[in-house]
C-alpha positions in Angstrom: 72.3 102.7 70.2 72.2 102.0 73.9 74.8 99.1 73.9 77.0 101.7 72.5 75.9 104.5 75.6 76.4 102.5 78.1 79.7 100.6 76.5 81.5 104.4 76.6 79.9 105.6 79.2 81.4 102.4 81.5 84.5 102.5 79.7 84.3 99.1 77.5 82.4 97.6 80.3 85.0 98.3 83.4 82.7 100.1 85.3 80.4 97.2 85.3 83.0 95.7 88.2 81.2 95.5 90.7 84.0 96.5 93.7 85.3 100.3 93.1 84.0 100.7 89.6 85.2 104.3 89.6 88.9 103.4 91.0 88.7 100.5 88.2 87.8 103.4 85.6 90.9 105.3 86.5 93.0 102.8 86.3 91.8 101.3 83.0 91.7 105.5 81.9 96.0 104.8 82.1 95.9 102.7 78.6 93.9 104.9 75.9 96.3 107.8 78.0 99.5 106.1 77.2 98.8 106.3 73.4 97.7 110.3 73.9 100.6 111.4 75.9 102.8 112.5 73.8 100.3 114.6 71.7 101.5 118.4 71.2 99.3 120.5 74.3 96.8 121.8 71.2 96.3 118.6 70.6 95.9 117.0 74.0 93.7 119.9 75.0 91.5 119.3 71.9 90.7 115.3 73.2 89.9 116.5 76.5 87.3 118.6 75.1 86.4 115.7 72.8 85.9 113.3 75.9 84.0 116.0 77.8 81.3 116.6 75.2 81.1 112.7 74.7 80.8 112.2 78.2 78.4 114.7 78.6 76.1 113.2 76.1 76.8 109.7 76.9 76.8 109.6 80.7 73.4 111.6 81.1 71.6 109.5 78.5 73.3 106.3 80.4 72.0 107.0 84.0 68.8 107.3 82.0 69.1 104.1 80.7 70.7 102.2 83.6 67.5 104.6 85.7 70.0 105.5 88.4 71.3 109.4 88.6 75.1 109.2 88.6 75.3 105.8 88.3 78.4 103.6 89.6 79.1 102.0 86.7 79.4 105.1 84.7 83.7 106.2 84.3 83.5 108.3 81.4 83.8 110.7 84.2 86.7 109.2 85.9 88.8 108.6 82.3 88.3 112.5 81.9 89.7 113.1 85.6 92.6 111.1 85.1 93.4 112.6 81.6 93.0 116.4 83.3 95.6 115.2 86.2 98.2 114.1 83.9 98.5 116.9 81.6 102.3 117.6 81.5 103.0 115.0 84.1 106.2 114.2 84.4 107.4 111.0 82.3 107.6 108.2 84.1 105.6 105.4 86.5 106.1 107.5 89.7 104.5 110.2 88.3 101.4 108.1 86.7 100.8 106.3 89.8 101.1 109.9 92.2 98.5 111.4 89.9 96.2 108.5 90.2 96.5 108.7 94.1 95.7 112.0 94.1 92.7 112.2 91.4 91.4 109.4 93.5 91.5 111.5 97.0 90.4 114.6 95.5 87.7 112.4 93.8 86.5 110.2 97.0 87.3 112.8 99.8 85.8 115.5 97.4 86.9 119.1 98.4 84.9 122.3 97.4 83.9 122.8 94.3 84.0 119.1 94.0 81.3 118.4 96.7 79.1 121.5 95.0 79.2 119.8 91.5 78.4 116.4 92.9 75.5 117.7 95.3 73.7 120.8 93.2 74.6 119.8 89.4 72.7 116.8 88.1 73.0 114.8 84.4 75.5 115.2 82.1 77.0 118.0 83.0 77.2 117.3 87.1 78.4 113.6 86.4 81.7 115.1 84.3 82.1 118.5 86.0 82.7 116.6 90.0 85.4 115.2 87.6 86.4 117.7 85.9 87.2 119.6 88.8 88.9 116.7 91.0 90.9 116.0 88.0 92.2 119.9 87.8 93.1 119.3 91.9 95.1 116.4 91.5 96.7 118.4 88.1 97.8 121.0 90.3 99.1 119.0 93.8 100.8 116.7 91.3 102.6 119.6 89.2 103.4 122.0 92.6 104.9 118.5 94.5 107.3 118.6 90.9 108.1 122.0 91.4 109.1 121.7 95.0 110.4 118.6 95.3 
């Protein structure tokens, strides 16, 4: 049971690389995206709330195991972020690699909330909800920079 943890909690291992795990977690987030899409909003929204309540199991029962709290190796959080910032993004590379840049800042530089839910909210919940939140940043800069420009 714990090989399987700590294989979704790391994303099928990528967050085992040990240079920017969480950057390599965002990046490797693009390919199970790519087949989700073009899923109809209901149904998009429903596998964001799927990965959230998987990741929320899996990634506090993985820092247990791996006995670090919010342990680098641990992207569950970071696939989630990437999936919030590219709801209805715009088809096309640009777009995918603007939203990565952006979940990425809002996810290193970490702006309030983001800061709050790394610092005060531990385990399960705290590891996806810095995410969570960084990912609804970088939804919103990505969809008002489509609006204006």
């Amino acid at each position: 049971m714990n090989k399987i943890i700590i294989a979704l909690a790391t994303g099928c291992g990528v967050g085992m690389i040990p240079v920017a795990p969480g950057t390599w977690g965002s990046l490797a987030s693009l390919i199970p995206w790519f087949f989700i899409k073009d899923f109809s909003l209901p149904a998009y929204l429903l596998i964001l709330l799927f990965v959230f309540v998987i990741g929320f199991f899996v990634s506090g029962s993985a820092e247990k195991i791996l006995d670090r709290p919010d342990a680098g190796p641990i992207v569950i959080d970071e696939i989630l972020g990437m999936f919030i910032t590219l709801t209805l993004a715009p088809n096309g590379p640009g777009s995918w690699i603007l939203g990565f840049a952006l979940f990425r800042i809002f996810d290193i530089f970490k702006p309030f909330p983001v800061s709050w839910f790394d610092k005060k909210i531990h385990g399960g919940i705290g590891i996806m909800m810095d995410d969570v939140m960084a990912g609804l940043y970088a939804l919103a800069a990505l969809q008002l920079i489509y609006l204006i420009f």
